[in-house]
N, C-alpha and C positions, 0 to 999 in steps of 0.2 A: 467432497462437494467443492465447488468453483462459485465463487461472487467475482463478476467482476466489478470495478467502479461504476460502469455506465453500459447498457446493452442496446444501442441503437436500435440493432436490429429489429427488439420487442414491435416497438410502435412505428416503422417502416412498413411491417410487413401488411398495418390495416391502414395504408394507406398509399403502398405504391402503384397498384393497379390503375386507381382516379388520378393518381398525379403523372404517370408517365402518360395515361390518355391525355391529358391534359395539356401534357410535351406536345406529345404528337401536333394537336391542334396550332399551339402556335409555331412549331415548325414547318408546319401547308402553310400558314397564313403568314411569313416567316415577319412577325413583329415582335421584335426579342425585347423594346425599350418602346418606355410611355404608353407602355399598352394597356388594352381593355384588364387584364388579368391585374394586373400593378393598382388601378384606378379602384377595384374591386375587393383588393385587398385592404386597401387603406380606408374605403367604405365599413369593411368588415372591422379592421379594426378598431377605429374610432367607437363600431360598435359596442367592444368588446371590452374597450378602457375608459367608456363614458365621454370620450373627450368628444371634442367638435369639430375637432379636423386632427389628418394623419400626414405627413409628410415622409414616403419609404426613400429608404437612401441605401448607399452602401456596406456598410459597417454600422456599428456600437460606438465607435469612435468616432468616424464624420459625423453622426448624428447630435452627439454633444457639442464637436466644432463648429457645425452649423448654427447651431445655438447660439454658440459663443462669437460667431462671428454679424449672427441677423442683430445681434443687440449691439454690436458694434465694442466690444469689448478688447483691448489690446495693448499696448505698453504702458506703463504706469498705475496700468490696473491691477490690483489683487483679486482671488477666486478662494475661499476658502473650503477646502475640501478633507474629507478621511484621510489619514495615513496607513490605514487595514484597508487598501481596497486595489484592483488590479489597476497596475501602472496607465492605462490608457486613459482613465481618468484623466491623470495626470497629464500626459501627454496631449490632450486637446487643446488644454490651457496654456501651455505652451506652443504650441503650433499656432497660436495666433497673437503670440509675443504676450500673455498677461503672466503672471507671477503666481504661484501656485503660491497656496499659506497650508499647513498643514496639523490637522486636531485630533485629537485623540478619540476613541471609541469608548462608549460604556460597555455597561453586562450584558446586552445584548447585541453587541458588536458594531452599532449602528452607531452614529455621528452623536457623541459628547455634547448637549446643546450648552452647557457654562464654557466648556473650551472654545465654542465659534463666538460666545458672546466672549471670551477674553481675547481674542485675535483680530474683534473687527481694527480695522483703521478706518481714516479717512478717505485712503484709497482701495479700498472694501469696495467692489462692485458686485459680490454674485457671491451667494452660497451653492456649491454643488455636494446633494445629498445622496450618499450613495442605499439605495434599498437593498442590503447587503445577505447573501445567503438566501433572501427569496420573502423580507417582512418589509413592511411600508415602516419607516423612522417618524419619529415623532413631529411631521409638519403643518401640525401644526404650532405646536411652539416656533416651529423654523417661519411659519409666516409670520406671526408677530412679531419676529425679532426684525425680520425681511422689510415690513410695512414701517417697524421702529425707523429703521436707519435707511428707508428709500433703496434698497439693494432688492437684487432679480434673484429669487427663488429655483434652482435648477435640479430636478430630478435623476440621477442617472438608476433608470430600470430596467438596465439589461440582466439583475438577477432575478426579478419581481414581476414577472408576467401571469394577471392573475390573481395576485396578493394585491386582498383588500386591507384597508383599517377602521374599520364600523365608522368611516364618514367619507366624503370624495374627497378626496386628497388629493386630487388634480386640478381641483379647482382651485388650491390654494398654494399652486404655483406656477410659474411663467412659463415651462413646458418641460416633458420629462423625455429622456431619449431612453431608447430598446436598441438590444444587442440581438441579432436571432443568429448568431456563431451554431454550427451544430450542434452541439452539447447542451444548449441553455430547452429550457422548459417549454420554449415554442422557439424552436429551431429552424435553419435553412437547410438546405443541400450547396451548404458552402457561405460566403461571409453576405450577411443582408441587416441591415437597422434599418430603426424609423423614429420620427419627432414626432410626440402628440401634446397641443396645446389647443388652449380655447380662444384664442386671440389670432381671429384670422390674417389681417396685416401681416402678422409674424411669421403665420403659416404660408405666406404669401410669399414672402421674402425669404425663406429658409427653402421653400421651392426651387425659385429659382437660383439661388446660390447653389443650389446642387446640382444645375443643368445649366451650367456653363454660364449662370446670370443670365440667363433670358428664361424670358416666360411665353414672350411670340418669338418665331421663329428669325434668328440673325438679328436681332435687336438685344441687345446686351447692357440691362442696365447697370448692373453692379459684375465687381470682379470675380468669377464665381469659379465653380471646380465641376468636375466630373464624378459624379456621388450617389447615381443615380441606386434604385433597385433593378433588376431585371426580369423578365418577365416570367423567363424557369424558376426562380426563387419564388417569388409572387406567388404563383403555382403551388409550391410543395405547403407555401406556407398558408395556402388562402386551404388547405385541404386538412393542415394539421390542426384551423383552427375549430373546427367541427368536433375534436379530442381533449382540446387542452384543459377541459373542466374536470374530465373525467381523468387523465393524466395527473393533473395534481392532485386530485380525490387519492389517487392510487402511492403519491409521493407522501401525503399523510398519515394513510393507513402504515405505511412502514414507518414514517416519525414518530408516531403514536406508540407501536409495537416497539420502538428503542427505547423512549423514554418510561413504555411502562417495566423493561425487563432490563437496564440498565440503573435505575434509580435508587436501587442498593448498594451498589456499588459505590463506597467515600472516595475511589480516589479514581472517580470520573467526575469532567465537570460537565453537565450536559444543556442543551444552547434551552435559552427562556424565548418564550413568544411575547412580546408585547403589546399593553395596552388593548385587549381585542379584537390583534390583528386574526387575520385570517393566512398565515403562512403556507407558502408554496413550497419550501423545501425545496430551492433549486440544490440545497447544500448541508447538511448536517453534520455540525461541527461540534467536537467535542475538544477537551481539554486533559490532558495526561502528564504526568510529570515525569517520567518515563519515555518520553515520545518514540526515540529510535528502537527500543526494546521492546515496544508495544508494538510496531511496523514490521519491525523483523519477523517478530513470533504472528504476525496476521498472513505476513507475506508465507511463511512455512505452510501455512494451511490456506492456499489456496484465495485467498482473500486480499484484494487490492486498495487502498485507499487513496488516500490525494492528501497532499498542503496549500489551503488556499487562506492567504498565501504565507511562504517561510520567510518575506522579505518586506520590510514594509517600504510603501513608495520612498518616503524621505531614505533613506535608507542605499538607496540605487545611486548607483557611481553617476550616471550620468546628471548626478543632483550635485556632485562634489565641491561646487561652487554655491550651492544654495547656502542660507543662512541658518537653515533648520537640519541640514545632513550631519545626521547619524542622530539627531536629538531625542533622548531619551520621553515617551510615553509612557505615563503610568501602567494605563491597561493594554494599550496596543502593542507595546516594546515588551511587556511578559507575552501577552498569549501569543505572539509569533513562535515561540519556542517550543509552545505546548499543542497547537490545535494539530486536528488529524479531522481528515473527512471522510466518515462512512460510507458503504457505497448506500445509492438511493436514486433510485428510478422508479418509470413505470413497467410493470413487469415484473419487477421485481419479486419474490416468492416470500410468504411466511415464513417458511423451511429456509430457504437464503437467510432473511433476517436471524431465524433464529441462532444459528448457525455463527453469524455475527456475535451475536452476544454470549453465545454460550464461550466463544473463540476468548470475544476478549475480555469477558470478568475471571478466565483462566490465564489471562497474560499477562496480567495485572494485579 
């Protein structure tokens, strides 16, 4: 048997027929940008994540710099973020001159809330909360601590599409940016984000900074970028979102299935859902102390896994100068060493899982 990490193909195949019609259309009509399809989408999703408005843009990452840059956020400023989470984070905060601060993770891999309350400064402007592996983190403690010290609550949910926490959690922060990278749980056909906040102003201004600073045509009020979404994306994504309930239904039925036939297992550590949440499993991560010998003996039998990730941001040469590179985290700087990620999709087979587990409480 064959697992692999991710099978695309699965959930293409009930939905390429409507999305390349779909092509088609705006290729007669040929409006590739700001189009009805784009307009439609961000209707849909606003739907979809309760918010009041959608802002699509290009990337996971311009969506956060948008952010960071509609609040006017930039040198002398601090951003206090995860050190377990993928570099782009990082790199928004940067790309608009502020200072990344870096906290550790708890047991459930999400953002440490005593490490952001020991890191604030003075020059504290913004927590960026990452919903890591596919759970909503605890924000609300992060608003009250946000409300304490007048700092801007920032969600980054490009792992989390879909994932509730038995209360709106969107409301109780300044706006949360999406990744739709291929790979993530409501994916593009190639690189597409979006900002949803309930604060139209903001959704107003993070608009036009992503079209070039204007919002009428050749009038330019702010300095802005090319960040736009496109209208074939728009498309693929306005058609996958008709799936994506029933997709992560299909991501838990297999989380459910590891956790119940992994749990005997003592020398696995296997990921907690917290508080309520309702988990999407963009990512099922486990803990081994064995790592390369656990990967080895997976990869023999046919079976692929992932490290997400083996590096932690602080960590990254390009930090070499930061104040925090290389600095030891309690829980983040161990479980870098340890975690392995299951495969898990939609699609995916019982007989696949099992196959998994039978593989690795024998390799172990």
């Amino acid at each position: 048997m064959q697992v692999p990490f991710n099978d695309l193909n699965i959930i293409h195949k009930e939905i390429r027929d409507n999305v390349l019609k779909n092509f088609n259309s705006v290729i007669n009509k040929n409006s590739f940008l700001l189009s009805k399809e784009v307009t439609n989408f961000e209707q849909n999703f606003s739907n979809f994540t309760n918010s009041n408005y959608t802002v699509s843009c290009s990337s996971g990452t311009d969506a956060l710099e948008l952010i960071l840059r509609a609040l006017e956020l930039g040198p002398g400023d601090e951003v206090i973020i995860p050190t377990n989470s993928f570099v782009a984070t990082c790199f928004a905060i940067m790309n608009v001159g502020a200072t990344p601060v870096f906290v550790d993770c708890d047991e459930f891999y999400l953002i440490d809330i005593n490490d952001v309350e020991n890191k604030l400064t003075k020059k504290t402007k913004a927590v960026i909360v990452v919903n890591l592996y596919g759970q909503i983190a605890n924000i609300r403690a992060l608003n009250e601590i946000s409300k304490k010290n007048n700092i801007f609550l920032i969600q980054d949910s490009a792992q989390s599409h879909g994932a509730q926490s038995g209360y709106d959690h969107n409301k109780l922060s300044t706006a949360s940016a999406y990744s739709f990278y291929p790979g993530k749980n409501l994916g593009a056909w190639g690189d597409a984000g979006a900002v949803t906040t309930n604060n139209k102003s903001l959704s107003i201004k993070i608009k036009s900074l992503s079209n070039q600073g204007s919002i009428k045509k050749y009038e330019h009020k702010y300095l802005g970028s090319n960040a736009r979404m496109d209208a074939l994306q728009a498309c693929v994504l306005n058609e996958k979102l008709k799936f994506i309930k029933k997709w992560n239904r299909q991501r838990n039925d297999i989380a459910d299935f590891y956790l119940k036939n992994l749990k005997d297992n003592e020398k696995i550590v296997l990921p907690k859902v917290f508080d309520k949440n309702y988990h999407v499993w963009h990512l099922f991560v486990i803990r081994v102390k064995n790592r390369n010998n656990t990967l080895a003996s997976l990869e023999t039998k046919n079976i692929s896994c992932g490290i997400h990730y083996p590096n932690l941001i602080s960590n990254q040469i390009f930090l070499k100068d930061h104040k925090q590179y290389r600095n030891h985290f309690k829980n983040a700087s161990n479980n870098e060493k340890n975690i392995i990620s299951l495969p898990i999709y939609p699609g995916m087979t019982i007989e696949q899982a099992s196959y998994v587990c039978k593989t690795l409480n024998l390799a172990i």
